[in-house]
DRENGUZA-42467 format. One line per field, with one value per residue (C-alpha): residue number from 1; residue in three letters; chain; x, y, z. Coordinates in nm, 3 decimals, always signed. Layout:
BEGIN
resi <- c(NUM;...);
resn <- c(ALA;...);
chain <- c(A;...);
px <- c(X;...);
py <- c(Y;...);
pz <- c(Z;...);
This chain:
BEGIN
resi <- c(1;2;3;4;5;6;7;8;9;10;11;12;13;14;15;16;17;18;19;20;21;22;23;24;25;26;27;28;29;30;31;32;33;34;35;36;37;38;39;40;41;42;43;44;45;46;47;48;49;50;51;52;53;54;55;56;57;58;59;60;61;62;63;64;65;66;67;68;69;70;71;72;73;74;75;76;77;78;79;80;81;82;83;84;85;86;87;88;89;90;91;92);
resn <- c(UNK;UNK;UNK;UNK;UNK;UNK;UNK;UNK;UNK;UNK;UNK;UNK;UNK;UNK;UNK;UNK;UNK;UNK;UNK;UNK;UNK;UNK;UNK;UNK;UNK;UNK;UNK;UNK;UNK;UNK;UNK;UNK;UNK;UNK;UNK;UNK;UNK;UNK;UNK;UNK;UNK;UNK;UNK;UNK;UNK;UNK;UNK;UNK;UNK;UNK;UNK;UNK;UNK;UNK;UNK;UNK;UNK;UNK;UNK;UNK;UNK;UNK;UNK;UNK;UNK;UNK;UNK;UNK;UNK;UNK;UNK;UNK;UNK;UNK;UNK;UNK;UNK;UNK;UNK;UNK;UNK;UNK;UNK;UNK;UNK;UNK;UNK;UNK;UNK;UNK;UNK;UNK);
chain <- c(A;A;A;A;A;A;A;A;A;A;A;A;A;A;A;A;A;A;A;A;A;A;A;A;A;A;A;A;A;A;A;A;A;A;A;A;A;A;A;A;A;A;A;A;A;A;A;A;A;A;A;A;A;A;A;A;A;A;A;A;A;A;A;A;A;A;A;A;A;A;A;A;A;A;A;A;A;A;A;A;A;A;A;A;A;A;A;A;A;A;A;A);
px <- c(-2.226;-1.867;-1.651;-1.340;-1.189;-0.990;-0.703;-0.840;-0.631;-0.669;-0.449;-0.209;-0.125;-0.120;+0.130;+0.317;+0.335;+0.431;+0.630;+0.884;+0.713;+0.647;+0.948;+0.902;+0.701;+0.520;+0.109;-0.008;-0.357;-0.372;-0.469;-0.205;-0.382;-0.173;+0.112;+0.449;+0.629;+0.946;+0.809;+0.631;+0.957;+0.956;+1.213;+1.263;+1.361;+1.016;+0.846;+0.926;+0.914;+0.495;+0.437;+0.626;+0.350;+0.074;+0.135;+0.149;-0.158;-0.369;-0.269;-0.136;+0.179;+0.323;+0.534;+0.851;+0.669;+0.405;+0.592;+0.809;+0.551;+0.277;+0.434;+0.130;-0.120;-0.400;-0.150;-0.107;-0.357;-0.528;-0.273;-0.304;-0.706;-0.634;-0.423;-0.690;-0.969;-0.741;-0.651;-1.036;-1.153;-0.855;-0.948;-1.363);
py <- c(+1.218;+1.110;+0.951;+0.881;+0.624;+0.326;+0.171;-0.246;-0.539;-0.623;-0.251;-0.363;-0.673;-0.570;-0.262;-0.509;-0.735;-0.466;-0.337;-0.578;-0.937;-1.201;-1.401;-1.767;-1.974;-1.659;-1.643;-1.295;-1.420;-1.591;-1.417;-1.176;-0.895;-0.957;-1.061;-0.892;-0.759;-0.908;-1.238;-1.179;-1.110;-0.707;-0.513;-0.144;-0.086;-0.251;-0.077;+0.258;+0.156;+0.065;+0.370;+0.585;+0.384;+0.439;+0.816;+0.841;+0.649;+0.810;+1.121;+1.133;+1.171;+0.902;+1.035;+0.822;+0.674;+0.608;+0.333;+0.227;+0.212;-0.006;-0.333;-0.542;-0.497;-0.384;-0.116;+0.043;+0.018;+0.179;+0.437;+0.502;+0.535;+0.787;+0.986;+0.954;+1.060;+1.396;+1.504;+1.469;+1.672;+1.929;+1.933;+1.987);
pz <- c(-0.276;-0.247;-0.509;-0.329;-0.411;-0.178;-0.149;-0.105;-0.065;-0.455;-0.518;-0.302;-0.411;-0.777;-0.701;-0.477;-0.788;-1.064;-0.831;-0.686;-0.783;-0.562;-0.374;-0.559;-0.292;-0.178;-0.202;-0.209;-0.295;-0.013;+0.354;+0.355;+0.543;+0.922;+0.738;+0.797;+0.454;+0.544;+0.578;+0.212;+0.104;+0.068;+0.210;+0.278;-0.098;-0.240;-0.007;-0.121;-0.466;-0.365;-0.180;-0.495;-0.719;-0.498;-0.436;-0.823;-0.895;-0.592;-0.621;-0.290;-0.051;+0.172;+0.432;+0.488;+0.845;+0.684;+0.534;+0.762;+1.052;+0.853;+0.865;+0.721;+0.453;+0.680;+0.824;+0.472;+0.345;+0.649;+0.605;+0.291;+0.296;+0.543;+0.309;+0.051;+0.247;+0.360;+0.019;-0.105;+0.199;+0.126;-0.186;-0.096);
């Protein structure tokens, strides 16, 4: 029986928000999932600052493509289920 755990929408937006905040008019609770970053209001800089959180809280590594190529939250968060998934069968 497997207890890895995911990455969901709700992480994300809670990193996102401890992170870097929320531009002022910006609804992350709203459908957000096909939404670019940029147009959320995170740059490069907040970016890294989420994937630093979510490497430390996971338990994972984020290689730097990894952030730069998911440009929505479905893309990371994608991306980083399939970083979770290959550390807990490394570590099986």
């Amino acid at each position: 029986m497997s207890t890895t755990r995911t990455f969901a929408l709700d992480d994300l937006r809670r990193i996102l928000l401890e992170g870097a905040g929320a531009e002022e008019g910006v609804d992350l609770d709203g459908d957000i999932l096909d939404t670019y970053f940029d147009e959320l209001g995170y740059e490069s800089l907040a970016l890294l600052e989420t994937g630093g959180r979510i490497e430390r809280e996971y338990g994972i590594t984020l290689d730097d493509s990894a952030l730069t190529d998911a440009v929505t939250p479905r893309q990371l968060i994608a991306v980083v289920n399939e970083h979770i998934t290959a550390a807990a069968e490394a570590a099986a």
